[in-house]
N, C-alpha and C positions, 0 to 999 in steps of 0.2 A: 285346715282340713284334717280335724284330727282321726277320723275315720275314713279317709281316702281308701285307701289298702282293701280296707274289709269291702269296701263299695265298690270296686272295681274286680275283686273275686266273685261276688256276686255276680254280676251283670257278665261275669266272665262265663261263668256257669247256667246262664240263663235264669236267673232265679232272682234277679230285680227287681222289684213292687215300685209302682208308683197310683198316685190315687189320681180319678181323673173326676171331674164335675157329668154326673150321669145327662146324658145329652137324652131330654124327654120323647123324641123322636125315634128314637131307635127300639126296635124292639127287643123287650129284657126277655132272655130266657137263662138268665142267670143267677137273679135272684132268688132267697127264700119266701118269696111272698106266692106260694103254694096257691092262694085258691084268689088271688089278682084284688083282696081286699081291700089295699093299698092303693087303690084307685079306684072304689067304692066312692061316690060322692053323696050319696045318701046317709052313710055310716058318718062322715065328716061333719054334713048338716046337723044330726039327731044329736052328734057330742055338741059342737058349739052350742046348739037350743037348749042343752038338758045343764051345760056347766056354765050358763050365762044367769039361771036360775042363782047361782051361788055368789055368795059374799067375795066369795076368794078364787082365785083359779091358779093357785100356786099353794103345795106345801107350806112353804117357809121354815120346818125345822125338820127332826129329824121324827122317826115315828115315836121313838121312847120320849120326845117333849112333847111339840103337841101339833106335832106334824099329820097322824096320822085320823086322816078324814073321810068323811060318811063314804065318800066316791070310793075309795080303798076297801072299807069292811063289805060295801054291798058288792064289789067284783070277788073280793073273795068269799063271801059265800054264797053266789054265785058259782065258781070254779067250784067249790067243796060239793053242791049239790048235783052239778053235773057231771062230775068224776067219784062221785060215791066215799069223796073224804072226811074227817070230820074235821079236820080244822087246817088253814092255810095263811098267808103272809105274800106281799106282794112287793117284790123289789123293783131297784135300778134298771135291771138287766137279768138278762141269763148266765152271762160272766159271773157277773155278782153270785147267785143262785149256786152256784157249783160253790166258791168259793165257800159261803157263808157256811155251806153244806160241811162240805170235805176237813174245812177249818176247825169246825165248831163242834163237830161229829166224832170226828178220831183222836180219843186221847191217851195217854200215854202208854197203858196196858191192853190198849187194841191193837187189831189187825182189820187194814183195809183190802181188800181183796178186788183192784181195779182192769178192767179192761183195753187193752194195748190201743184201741183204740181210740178209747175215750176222749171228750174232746179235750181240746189245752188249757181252758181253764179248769177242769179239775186235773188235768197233770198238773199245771202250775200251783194247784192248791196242795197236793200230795207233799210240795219241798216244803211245807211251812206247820206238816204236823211234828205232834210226838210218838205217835203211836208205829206199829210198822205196817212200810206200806208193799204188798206182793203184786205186781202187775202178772196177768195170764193171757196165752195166745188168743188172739178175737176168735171172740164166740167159741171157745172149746170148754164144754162144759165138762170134761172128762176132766182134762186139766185143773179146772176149776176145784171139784169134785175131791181130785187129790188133796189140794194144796188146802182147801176148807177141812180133810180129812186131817191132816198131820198138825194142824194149827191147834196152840197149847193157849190161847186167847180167850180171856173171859168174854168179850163183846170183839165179835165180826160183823166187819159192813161190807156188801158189796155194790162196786156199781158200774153200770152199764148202761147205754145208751137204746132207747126203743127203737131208731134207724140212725142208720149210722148218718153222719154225714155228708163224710168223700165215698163210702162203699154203696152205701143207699140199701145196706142189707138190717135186715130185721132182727133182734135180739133171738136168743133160743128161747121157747115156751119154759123147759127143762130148768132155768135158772131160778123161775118164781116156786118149783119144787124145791129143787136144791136151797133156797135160800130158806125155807121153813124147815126141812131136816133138819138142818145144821143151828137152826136159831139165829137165823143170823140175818141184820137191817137188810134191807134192798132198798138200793136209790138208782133210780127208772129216769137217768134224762130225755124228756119227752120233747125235747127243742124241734127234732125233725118230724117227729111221728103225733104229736096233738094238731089235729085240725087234718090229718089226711089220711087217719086210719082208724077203724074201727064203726062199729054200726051206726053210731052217731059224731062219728071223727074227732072223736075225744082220744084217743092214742090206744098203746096196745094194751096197758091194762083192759080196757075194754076189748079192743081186740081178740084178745087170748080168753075174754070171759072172765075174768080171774077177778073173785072175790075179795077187795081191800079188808086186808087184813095190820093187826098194829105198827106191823116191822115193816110193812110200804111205805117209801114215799118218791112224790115223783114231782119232781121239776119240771120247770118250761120257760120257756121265753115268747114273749109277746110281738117281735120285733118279725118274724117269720107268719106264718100261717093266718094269723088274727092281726095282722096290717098295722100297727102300732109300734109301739115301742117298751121293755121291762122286764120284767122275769117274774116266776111266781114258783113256791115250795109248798105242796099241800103232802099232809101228814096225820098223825095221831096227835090230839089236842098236847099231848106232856111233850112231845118231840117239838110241836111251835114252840110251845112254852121255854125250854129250854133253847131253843137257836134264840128268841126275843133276848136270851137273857145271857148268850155265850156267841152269838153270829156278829164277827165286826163290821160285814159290810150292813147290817140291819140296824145295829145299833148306834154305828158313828156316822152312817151315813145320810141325807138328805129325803125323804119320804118321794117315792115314785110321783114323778107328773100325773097331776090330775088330771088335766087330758087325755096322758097317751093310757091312764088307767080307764079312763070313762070310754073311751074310744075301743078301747080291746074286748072292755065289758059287752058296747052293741056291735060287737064283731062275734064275739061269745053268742049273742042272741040270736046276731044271722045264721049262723052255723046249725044250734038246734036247730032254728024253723026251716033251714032250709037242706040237714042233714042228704036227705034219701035223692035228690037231685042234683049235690054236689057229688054225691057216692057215684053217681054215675057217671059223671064227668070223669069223674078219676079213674074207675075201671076203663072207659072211652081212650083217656091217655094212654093207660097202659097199656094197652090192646093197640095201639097203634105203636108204642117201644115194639114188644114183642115182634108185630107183624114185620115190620122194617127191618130192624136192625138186630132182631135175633137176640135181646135182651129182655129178661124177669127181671119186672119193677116191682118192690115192696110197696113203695111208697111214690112220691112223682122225683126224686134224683134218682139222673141217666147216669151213669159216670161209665165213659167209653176211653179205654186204656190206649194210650199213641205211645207212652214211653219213652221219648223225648220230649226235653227242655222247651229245646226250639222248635222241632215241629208243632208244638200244641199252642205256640203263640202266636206261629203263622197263619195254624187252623183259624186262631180266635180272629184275625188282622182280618182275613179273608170274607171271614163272617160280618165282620164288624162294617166292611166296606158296601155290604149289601144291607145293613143298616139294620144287622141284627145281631147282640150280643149272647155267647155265651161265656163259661168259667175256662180259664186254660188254668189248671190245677198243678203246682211243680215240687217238688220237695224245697223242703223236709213236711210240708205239710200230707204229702201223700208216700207212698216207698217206688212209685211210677208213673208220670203226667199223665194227666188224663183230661181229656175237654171231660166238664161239669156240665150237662145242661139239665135244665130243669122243665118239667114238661107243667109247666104255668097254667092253670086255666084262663088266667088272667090272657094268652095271648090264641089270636083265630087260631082253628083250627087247620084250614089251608097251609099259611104261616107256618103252623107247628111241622107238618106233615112235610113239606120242603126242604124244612132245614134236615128233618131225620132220614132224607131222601140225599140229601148234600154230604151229610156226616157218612152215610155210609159208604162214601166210594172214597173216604179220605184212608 
């Protein structure tokens, strides 16, 4: 038991993880699958008809051998023409995507200029540059502002998240200024905010309007909002070119499932054709946060502050007994527990309305 100690601090503190088999019965209002894709069985049918057409329905190498196939180039440009980019790359994951990013991006005579926020695997990626890395208070763009003022750095990157994850709060408009002042990259993790915001629910660059210009770029992960599984980097044609040729999880590692790539692609489709209908849905959601429990949703995470360990597990037990899940959220991953719920379209509305009916007298 060579980690006993550390394992019974844990659980001493309330702060135990363990993984349980998702029991299909229950209803999830936990997950990130935003707009209920993920049990789309249309979307399911169209991949298996469309990649049964192919020789192959596996990679098999990595993209720099000869991994990378027709199913891959047509979803990313695809993403490229629906997000106004010119050019994009389609990984493992969104983990990946931070990484290959943050890794590949910051080197020695840079300064990265991150958000305290941000998620872990670009903190995780921050200990493995050379360059230096300045974290600033979330969302203060004043802060910001300074610390990009006093910096004696030939190449500044900044990045930030479009909606947060555990806060479920929106990046500042103010930072796609600030980042053109200063000259300096912006990397836009769109993992929460692509598929649930903006005119055609492509994220908050569109959200905000804002013209891609060379210094943008913006990540996402496939695994959330578009029902699948991966991550994707769309950027300025020299900025792919160089991650293809300095990004380690791109270049060592195994090319994205054809599937879960084919499958996010007609998740991609369903979203345009069915944009202004979804839009509705979600203001719908939000309008009912608000109404009930006295919360402004950016996007569809509710995260309602209990601040206790153990209260927010019992919350979740409580829920779970009536055979509906939400997030009991604990540090260090957050600085205050807070039940995570997610206002799903995937789940009735009745349903929804109940549980934010339940949560509020907790």
């Amino acid at each position: 038991m060579y980690y006993k100690r550390e394992l019974d601090a844990l659980k001493h503190a309330g702060r135990f993880r363990e993984r349980e088999c998702f029991d299909e019965n229950i209803v999830d209002l936990a997950s990130n699958d935003y707009l209920g894709l993920a049990h789309n069985s249309s979307l399911l049918s169209l991949t298996c008809k469309e990649l049964l057409r192919y020789d192959n329905h596996a990679p098999k190498a990595s993209m720099l051998v000869n991994g990378y196939h027709k199913i891959h180039q047509n979803f990313e440009q695809a993403l490229c023409k629906a997000n106004g980019f010119e050019s994009g790359v389609v990984l493992g994951s969104g983990f990946n995507a931070n990484i290959a990013l943050i890794e590949a991006l910051v080197r020695k005579k840079d300064t990265l200029f991150i958000d305290e926020k941000y998620h872990a695997s670009g903190q995780l990626a921050t200990q493995n540059v050379s360059g230096e890395v300045i974290f600033f208070s979330h969302n203060d763009t004043k802060e910001l502002r300074e610390k990009l003022l006093t910096c004696k750095s030939q190449r500044k990157i900044v990045a930030v998240e479009g909606i947060y994850s555990m806060d479920g709060d929106l990046m500042k408009r103010e930072i796609f200024a600030l980042t053109e002042e200063f000259d300096a990259l912006l990397i836009v993790d769109e993992a929460h905010s692509s598929g649930v915001v903006g005119e055609k629910l492509m994220g908050v660059y569109e959200y905000f309007d804002i013209a891609i210009k060379p210094n943008h770029i913006k990540m996402g992960t496939l695994g959330k909002a578009y029902g699948s599984f991966g991550g994707y980097i769309l950027a300025s044609e020299h900025i792919i070119e160089y991650l293809l040729n300095r990004a380690k999880p791109i270049i060592y590692a195994t090319a994205p499932s054809l599937f879960d790539t084919l499958l996010a692609h007609k998740a991609l489709e369903h979203i345009l054709a069915n944009h202004k209908a979804l839009h509705v849905r979600i203001q719908e959601r939000q309008k009912m946060v608000q109404d009930i429990l006295g919360l402004e949703c950016d996007g569809l995470i509710v995260p309602i502050t209990i601040g206790d360990n153990k209260k927010v597990k019992e919350i979740q037990k409580e829920l779970l007994e009536e055979g509906i899940l939400v997030g009991a959220i604990r540090q260090p991953t957050v600085e205050r527990a807070i039940i995570r719920l997610i206002a799903r379209l995937g789940v009735d509305e009745k349903i929804f309305e109940r549980v934010l009916r339940q949560l509020k007298i907790k």
